[in-house]
N, C-alpha and C positions, 0 to 999 in steps of 0.2 A: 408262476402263480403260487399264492399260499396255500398253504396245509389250513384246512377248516377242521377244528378240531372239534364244533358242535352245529354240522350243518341241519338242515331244517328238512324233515320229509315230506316225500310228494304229498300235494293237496289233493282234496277231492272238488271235485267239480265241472264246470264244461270248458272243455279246452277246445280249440279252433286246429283243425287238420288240414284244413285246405279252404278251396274255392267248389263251387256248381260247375264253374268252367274247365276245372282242369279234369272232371272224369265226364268224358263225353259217355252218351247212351251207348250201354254193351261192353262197355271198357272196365276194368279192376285196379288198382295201386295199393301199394302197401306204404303205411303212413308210420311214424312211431311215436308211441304214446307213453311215459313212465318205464321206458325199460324194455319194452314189450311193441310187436309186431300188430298191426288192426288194419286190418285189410277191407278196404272201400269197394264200394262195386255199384254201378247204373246199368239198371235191366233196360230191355230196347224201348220202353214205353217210359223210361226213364224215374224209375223208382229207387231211391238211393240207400242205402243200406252198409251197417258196420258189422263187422264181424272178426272175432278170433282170428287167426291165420291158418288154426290146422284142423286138417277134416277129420271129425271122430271117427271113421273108418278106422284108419291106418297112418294116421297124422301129417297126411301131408300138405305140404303150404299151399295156398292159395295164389300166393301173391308168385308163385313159383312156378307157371305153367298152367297155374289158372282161367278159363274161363267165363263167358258170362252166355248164356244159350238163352235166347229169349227174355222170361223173367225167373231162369233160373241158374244159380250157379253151381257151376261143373270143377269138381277136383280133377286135377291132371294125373293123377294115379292109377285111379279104378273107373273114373270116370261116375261116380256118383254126384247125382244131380239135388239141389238142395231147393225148394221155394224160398218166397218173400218171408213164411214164419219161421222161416230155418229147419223146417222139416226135411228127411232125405225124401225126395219123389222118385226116384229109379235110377238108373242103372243099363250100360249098354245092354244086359242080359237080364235086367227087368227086376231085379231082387233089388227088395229095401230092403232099411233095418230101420228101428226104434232109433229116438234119440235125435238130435238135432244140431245144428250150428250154436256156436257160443257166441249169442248176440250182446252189439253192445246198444247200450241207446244214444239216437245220433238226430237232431236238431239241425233244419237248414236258416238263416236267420241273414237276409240280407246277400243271398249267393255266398255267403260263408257257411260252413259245412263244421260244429260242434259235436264230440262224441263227450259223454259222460265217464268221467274217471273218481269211481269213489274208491276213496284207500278204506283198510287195505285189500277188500274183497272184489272190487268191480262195483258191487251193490246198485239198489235202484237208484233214480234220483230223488233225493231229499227238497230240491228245489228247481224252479225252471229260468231260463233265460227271459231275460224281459222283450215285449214283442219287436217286431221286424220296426224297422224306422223307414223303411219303406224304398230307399236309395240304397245301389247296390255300387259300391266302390269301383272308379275310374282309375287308381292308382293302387298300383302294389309293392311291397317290398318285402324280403324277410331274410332274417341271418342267424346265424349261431352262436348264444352269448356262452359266456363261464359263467352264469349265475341261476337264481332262482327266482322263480314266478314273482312272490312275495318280494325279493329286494326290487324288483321290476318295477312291480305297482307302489310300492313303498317310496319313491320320487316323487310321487305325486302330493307329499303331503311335507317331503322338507325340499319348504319354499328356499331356504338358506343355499339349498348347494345350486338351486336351478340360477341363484342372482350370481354367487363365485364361480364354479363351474361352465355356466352357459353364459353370461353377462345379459340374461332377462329381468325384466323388471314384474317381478312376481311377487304378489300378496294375498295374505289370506284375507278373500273379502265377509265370508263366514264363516262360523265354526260347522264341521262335517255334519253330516244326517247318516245315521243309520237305521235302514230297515233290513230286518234279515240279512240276506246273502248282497244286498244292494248300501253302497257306501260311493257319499257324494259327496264331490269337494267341491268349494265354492271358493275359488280363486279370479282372480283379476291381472291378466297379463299384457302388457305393450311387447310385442314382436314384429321384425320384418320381416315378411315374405316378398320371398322375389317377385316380379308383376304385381305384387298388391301395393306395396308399402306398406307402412306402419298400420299392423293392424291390433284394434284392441279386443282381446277374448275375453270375454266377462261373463260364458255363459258356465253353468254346471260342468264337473266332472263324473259321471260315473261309472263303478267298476262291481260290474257283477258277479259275484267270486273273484277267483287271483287267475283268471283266464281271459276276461275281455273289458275294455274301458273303452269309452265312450265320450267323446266331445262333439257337441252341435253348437256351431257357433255364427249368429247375425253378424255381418261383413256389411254394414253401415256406410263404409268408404265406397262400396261398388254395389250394393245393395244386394247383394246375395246372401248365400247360406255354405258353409263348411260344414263338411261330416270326418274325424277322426277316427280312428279305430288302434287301441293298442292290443297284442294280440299273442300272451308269451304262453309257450305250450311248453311243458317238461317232458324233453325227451330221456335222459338217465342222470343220476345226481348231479346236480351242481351242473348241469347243460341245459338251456333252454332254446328254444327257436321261439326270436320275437317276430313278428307279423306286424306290420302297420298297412293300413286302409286307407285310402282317402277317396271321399267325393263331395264337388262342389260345382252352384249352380252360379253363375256369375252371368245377368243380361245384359246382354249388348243393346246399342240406340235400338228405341223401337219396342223395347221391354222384353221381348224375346231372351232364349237361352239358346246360345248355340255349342254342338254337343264338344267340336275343337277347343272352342276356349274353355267350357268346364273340365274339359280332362287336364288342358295346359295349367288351369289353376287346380284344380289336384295334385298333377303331378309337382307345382313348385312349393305346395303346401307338406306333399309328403319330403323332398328333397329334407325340406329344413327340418322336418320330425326325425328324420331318418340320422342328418347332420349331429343333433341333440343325442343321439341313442351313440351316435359313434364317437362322442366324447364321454359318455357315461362310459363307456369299456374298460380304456386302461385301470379304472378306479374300480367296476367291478372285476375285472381280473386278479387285483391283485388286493382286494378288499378282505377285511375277517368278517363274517355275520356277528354282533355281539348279542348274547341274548339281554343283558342289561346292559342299554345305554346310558351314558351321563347326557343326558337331554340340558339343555340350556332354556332360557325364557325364549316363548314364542315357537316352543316343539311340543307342546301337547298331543296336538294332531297325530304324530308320529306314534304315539303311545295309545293314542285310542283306535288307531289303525292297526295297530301287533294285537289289543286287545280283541279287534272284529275279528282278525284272521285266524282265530283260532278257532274257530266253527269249523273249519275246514280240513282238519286234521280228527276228523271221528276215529274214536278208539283209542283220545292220547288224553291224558290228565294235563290240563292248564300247567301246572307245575311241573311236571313229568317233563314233557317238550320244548326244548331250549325255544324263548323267543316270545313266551305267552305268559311270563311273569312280567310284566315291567314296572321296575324300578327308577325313581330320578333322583340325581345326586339332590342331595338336601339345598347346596344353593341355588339350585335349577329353578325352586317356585311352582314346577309342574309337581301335582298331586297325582295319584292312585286315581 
């Protein structure tokens, strides 16, 4: 792997930890988030909650011998007991103290489970995830890249390497939207999926912050619906855990949906998402970030996408942070 001599710092925003299914009610895990330890936890009545890892007592971890009693959580140490607001409620010998658990804020959105990461304090959230789409993922997958959120979602806007790289037949059917923390790509792709055939994706992309993307796409061949989910979380620099989602409603004669063939078409939908991401590797592993590209005609996109991402880096000067000036060679034809 290369020496990144100007890599890019953690973003702020909501990053995906998990699933609803994998902390059952009473249970705790420790997940990681930029560096650092956050430890999940589901009270018996099933209340979900993030939190720091160490107990202001006396610091000890949570995720270490931790429990969950009821709807509250018990440090393996001293055995002090914390509520839902993170306050200490007692003690096998009855004594509190002032002071509380170091809560994070944490969004369930679809049986996926987002905690807020604002650089470089933690901080409140500046903005929220856009609401539930109402379908909760039939297929899962996730691994461990060498790269960064940002060169993640950054694919999604050069159309060029998706056609050399992958041999999809991808275009920009529009120029992007951006509102806020919300940036939409409007592409047009012919792909096969396994049991589908040739299918064509014409609907929206969106990515809200540099932690979750979103494809909903009408499947006219079979008359159903496709739901994607791209889903990179930053665990320590230059390491990320991507996450992909799928679910898909495909009816069989009789108009019906029956629940085996929607997961079997999930699951062949996410195969070929997953295939795609496992060809993207050796190139980012062994990729440089460059903060000025030499863009060519027909890469704007790529440049108005460096320019959105820098909302997300609160506390850094546009200039200052490799990646949030961009520049295009003079024969490129893309402007400022």
């Amino acid at each position: 792997m290369v020496e990144r001599s100007a890599p890019l710092p953690y973003p702020s925003g909501w990053f995906c930890v998990g699933r609803l299914r994998e902390l059952a009610p009473g249970r705790l895990r420790t997940v990681r988030l930029m560096g650092e330890d956050v430890v999940l936890y589901r009270t018996r009545r099933g209340a979900v909650r993030a939190v720091g890892p160490h107990c202001p007592h006396l610091g000890a971890h949570f995720g270490a011998g931790g429990t969950v009693r009821g709807e509250e959580l018990v440090c393996p140490f001293h055995g002090f007991a914390f509520g839902l607001d993170g306050s200490c409620t007692g003690s096998p010998d009855g004594v509190r103290f002032r002071g509380g658990l170091a809560g994070r804020h944490l969004r369930e959105r679809d049986g996926m489970l987002f905690v807020w990461a604002g650089a470089p304090d933690g901080g409140d959230p500046s903005w929220e995830l856009p609401p539930a789409v109402g379908v909760r993922p039939l297929a899962w997958w996730s691994g461990e890249e060498p790269t960064h959120p940002q060169e993640v979602m950054e694919n999604i806007v050069d159309f060029r390497h998706v056609r050399v790289l992958h041999g999809l037949d991808t275009r920009e059917a529009a120029p992007p939207e951006v509102a806020g923390p919300l940036f939409t790509v409007h592409q047009r792709t012919t792909a096969r999926f396994p049991g589908l055939g040739p299918v064509s994706l014409e609907q929206p992309v969106t990515l809200a912050g540099l932690g979750l993307m979103h494809l909903e796409v009408e499947l006219p061949q079979v008359g159903g619906t496709l739901w994607l989910w791209v889903l990179p979380t930053p665990l320590a620099p230059w390491r990320t855990r991507v996450c992909v989602a799928a679910a898909a409603t495909v009816p069989v004669p009789g108009g019906r949906s029956v629940r085996a063939v929607d997961r079997a078409a999930s699951w062949a939908a996410l195969r070929a998402t997953v295939r795609i991401i496992g060809q993207d590797r050796v190139v980012l592993a062994h990729k440089r970030y460059l903060a000025q590209p030499r863009l060519v005609p027909g890469e704007r996109s790529i440049g108005l996408f460096r320019r959105w991402a820098g909302q997300f880096y609160p506390g850094f000067h546009s200039e200052a942070v490799p990646g949030f000036r961009f520049e295009a060679s003079p024969e490129s034809g893309v402007m400022d």
